[in-house]
C-alpha positions in Angstrom: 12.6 -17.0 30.9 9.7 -19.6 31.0 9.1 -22.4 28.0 9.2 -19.2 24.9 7.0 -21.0 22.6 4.9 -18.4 20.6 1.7 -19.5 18.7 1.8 -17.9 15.3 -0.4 -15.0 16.8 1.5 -13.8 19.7 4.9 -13.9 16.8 2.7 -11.6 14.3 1.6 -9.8 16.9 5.1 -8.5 18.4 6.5 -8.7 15.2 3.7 -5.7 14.0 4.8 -4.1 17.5 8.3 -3.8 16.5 7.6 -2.7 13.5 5.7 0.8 15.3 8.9 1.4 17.2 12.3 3.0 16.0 14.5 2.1 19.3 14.5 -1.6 19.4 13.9 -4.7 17.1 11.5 -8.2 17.6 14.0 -9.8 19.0 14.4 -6.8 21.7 10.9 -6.3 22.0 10.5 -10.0 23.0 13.2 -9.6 26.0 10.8 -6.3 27.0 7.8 -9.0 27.0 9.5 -11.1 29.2 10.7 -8.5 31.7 7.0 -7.3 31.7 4.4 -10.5 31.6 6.9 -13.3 31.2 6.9 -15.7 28.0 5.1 -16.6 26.1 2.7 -13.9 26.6 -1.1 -14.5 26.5 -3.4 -12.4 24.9 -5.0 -11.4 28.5 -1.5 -9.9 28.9 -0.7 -8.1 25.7 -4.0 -6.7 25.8 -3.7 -5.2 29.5 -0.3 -3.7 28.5 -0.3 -0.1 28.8 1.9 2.7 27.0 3.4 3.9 29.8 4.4 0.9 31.2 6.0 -0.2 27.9 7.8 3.0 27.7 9.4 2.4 31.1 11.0 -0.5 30.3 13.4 -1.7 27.6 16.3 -0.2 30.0 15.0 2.9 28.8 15.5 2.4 24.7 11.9 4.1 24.4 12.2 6.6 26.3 13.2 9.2 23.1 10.0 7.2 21.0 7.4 9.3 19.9 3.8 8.6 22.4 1.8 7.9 19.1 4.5 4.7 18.3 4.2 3.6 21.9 0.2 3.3 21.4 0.5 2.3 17.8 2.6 -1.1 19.3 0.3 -1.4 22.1 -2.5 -1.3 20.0 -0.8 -4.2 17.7 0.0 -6.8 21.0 -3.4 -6.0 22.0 -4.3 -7.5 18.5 -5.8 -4.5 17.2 -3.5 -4.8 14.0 -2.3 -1.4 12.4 -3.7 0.1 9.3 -0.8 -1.4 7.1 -2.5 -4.9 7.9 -5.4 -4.0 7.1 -5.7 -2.3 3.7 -5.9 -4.4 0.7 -3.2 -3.3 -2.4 -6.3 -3.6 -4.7 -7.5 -0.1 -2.9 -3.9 1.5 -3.9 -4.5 4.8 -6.4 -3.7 4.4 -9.5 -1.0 6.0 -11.1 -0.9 9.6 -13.2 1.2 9.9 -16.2 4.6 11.7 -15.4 7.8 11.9 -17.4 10.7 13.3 -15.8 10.9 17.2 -17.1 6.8 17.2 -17.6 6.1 19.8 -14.5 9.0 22.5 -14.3 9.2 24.1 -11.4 7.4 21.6 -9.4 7.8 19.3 -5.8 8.3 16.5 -5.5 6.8 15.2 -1.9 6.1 11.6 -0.5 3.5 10.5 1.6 3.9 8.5 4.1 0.3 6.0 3.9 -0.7 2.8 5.0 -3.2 2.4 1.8 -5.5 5.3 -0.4 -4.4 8.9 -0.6 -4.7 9.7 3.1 -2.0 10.5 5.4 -2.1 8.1 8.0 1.3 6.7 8.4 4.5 6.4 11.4 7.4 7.5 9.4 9.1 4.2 11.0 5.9 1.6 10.4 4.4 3.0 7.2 3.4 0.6 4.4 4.2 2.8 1.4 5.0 6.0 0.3 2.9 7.8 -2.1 5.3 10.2 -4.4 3.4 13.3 -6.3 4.9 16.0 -8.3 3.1 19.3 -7.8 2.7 22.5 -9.6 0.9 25.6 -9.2 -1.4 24.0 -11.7 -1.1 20.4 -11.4 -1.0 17.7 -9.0 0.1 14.4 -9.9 0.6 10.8 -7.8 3.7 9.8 -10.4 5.1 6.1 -7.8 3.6 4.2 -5.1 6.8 2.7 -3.0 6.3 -0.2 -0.9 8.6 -0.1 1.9 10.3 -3.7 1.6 11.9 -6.2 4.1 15.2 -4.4 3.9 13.2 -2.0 6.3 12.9 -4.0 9.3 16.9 -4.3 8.9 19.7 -2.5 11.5 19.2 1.4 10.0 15.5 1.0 9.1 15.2 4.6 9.1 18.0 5.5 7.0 16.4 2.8 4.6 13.5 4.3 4.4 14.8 8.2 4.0 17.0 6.6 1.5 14.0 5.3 -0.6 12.1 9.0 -0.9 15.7 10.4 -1.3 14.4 12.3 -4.5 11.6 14.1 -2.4 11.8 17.6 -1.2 9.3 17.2 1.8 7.8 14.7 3.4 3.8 14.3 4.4 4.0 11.9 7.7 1.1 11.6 10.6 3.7 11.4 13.1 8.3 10.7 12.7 10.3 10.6 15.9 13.3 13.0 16.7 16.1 10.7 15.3 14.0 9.6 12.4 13.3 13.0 11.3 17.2 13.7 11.5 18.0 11.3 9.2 15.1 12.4 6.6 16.7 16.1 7.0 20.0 14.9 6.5 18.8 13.6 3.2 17.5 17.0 1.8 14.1 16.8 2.9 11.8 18.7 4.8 9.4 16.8 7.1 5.8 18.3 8.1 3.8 16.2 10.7 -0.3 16.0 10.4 -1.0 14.1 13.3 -4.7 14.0 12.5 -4.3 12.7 9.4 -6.2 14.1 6.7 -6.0 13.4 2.6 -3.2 13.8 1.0 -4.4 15.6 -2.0 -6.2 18.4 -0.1 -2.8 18.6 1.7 -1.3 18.9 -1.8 -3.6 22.1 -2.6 -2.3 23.6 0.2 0.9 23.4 -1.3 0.0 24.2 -4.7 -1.7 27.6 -2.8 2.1 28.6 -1.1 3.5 28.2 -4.2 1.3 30.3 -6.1 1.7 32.9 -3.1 4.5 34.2 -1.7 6.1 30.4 -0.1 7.6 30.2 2.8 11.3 30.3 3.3 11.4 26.4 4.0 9.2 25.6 1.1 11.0 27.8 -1.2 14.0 26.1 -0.3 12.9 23.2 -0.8 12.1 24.2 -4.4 15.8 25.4 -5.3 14.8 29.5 -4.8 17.2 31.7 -2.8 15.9 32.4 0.7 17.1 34.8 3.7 18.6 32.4 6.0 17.6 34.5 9.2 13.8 34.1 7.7 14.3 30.2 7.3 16.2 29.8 10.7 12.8 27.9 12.4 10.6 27.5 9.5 8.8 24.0 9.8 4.8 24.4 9.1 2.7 26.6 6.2 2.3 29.2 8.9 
């Protein structure tokens, strides 16, 4: 390993990286750098660094991640920093009123977002998670959690299942294998919509299962006795 010295760039820069990635931390992303360009890196480098040559190394750690993390920490060494860096907490929604008890009978989902009311965030990278509480009749965005420092710890997905603990589903653009096992093991059903979308209009498609027949997984989510051959599979509105 050459002189390591990283200008304050190159550090946010695989530090953002890391952050895209479930499998391995900074620090291991940093010894994946230096089996692939050498250290410090240059921006040339970073920027020429492609997904499946990032995947390949690591001794094979990212070989299970999920190919929208892999781009998602290209695209941050390259310098093209992800959405989470770039949305401004003065654009956050603001808050409905909700008291526990207000909505019987509803959800409760989270969101996984990187800033408005769209779905646009990694399960693993995500800034916050938008909470609503929805009814046939109502939808309502009752807590905006920002996913802290703690997250970047050892279990940063059981951290982050842990914090939307009280959900019944989860909204997430994209959530790896082991990530999503965690989230289940909490109660909670995760539903993938890789191209994104608002989170509201995903809401009314909620609120429209409900007021129909739901489907098994979504009405056990909600606490109503299902056919367990009918759930066995269940993961989408279809």
């Amino acid at each position: 390993m050459k002189n390591a010295t990283l200008t304050r760039e190159m550090a946010l820069r695989i530090g953002l990286a890391a952050r895209e990635l479930e499998a391995i931390d900074a620090a291991q992303l940093l010894k994946v750098l230096d089996e692939l360009v050498g250290l410090p890196p240059s921006a040339e480098q970073l920027s020429a660094l492609k997904p499946g040559r990032l995947k390949a190394a690591a001794g094979g750690l990212l070989k299970t991640q999920s190919t929208e993390a892999i781009k998602a920490a290209c695209a941050a060494l390259s310098g093209n920093l992800p959405g989470n860096m770039k949305t401004p907490d003065s654009i956050l929604p603001p808050l409905d009123d909700y008291s526990e008890g207000d909505m019987p009978g509803s959800l409760r989902i989270a969101c996984a977002s990187n800033g408005g009311e769209i779905v646009d965030g990694h399960f693993g990278s995500c800034r916050y998670f938008l909470i609503y509480q929805v009814s046939v009749s109502e939808i309502r965005l009752i807590e905006i959690r920002e996913v802290g420092e703690a997250a970047d710890g050892e279990d940063k997905n059981g951290y982050r299942a842990a914090l939307i603990g009280d959900a019944q589903v989860l909204f997430v653009a994209s959530i790896g294998g082991p990530a999503a096992a965690k989230v289940v093991r909490e109660g909670i059903h995760p539903l993938k919509f890789p191209q994104g979308g608002t989170a509201r209009a995903h809401m009314a498609d909620v609120q429209a299962r409900i007021a129909e027949a739901p489907p098994p997984w979504l009405a056990k989510a909600m606490g109503q006795e299902v056919d367990a051959l009918r759930f066995a599979g269940e993961s989408s509105f279809e």
